[in-house]
N, C-alpha and C positions, 0 to 999 in steps of 0.2 A: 323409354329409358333415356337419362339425360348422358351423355359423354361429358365426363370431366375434364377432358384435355384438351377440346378446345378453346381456343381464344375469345375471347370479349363475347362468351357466349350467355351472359345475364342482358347485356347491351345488345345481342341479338335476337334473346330471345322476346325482350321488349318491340324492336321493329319489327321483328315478324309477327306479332301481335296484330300490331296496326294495319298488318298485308291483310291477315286474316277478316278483320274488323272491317276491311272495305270491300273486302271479296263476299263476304257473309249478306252485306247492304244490297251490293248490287251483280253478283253476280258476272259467269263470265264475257258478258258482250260488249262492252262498254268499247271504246278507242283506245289507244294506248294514251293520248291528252285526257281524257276522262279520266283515267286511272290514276294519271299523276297528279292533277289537282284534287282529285280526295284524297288519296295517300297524305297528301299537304294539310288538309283541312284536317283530316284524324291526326298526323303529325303535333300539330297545334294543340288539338283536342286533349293529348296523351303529357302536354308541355315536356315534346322535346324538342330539344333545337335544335333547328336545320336549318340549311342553307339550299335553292332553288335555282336550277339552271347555273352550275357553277363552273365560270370558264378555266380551262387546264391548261397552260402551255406547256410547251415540250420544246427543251432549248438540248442544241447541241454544245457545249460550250458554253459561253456566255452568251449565244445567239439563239434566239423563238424560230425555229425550223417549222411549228402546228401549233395547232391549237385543237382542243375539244370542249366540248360540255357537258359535265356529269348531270342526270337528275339531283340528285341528291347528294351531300354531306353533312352529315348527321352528327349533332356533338353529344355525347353521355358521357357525365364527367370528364376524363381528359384523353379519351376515346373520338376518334376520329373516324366514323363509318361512313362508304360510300353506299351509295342504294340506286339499282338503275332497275328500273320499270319498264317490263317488254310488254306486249299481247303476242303473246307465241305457243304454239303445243309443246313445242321441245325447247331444250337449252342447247343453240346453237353455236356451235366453236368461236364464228365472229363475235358473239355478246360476250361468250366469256373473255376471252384476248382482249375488248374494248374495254369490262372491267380492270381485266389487269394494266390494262397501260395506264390508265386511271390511278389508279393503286402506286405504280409505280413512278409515275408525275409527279404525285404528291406526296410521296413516301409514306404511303399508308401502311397499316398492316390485314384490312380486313375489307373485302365488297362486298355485297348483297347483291345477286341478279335475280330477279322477281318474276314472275311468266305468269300475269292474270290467265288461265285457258279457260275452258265451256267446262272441263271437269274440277276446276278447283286452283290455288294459289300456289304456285310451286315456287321454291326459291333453292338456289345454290350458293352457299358459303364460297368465297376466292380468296385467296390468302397468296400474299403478296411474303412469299418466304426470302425475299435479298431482304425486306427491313428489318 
């Protein structure tokens, strides 16, 4: 059963396609670098566009206090998704807060955290509720 209320969830359900479609190929042992260049190549495959290793500043002010790098921002239509790529069993507190500062650097409204495991492709929805 699909949930109608949330967000960009035709544009999600797309990307998580393409989790599934590389999870399905090669299952879960790969490296977490493995994973993000096929995500990339099916990315392509599916012609959406995205953007790779993409640098975030985080300014205090008018001042760059950090910096980070998302895996991914993903454009569908005028939708802005981020998508980060773990090899993890669990979804750990750190990755989601990494999405969300992500999210909120770049005033997004929506991440993707992905967890290739040995039992299959798990992903969690972040929603960036200040945008």
């Amino acid at each position: 059963m699909r949930r109608e209320d949330l967000i960009l969830k035709d544009e999600c359900f797309r990307i998580v396609g393409v989790l599934f479609e590389v999870y399905k190929k090669y299952g879960g042992t790969l490296l977490e670098k493995h994973y993000q260049k096929a995500v990339a190549e099916a990315l392509r495959n599916a012609k959406i566009k995205f953007t790779e290793q993409v640098l975030i500043k985080l300014f205090f002010d008018d001042k760059v206090i950090g910096t980070f790098y998302a895996d991914f921002v993903i454009e569908l239509g005028e939708a802005k998704i981020i998508l980060e790529i773990k090899k993890n069993e669990n979804f750990g507190t750190k990755n989601i807060h990494q999405v969300h500062s992500y999210l909120k650097a770049l005033n997004l409204q929506l991440g993707i955290l992905a967890n290739f495991t040995t039992s299959g492709v798990k992903f969690k929805r972040i929603v960036n509720l200040s945008k």
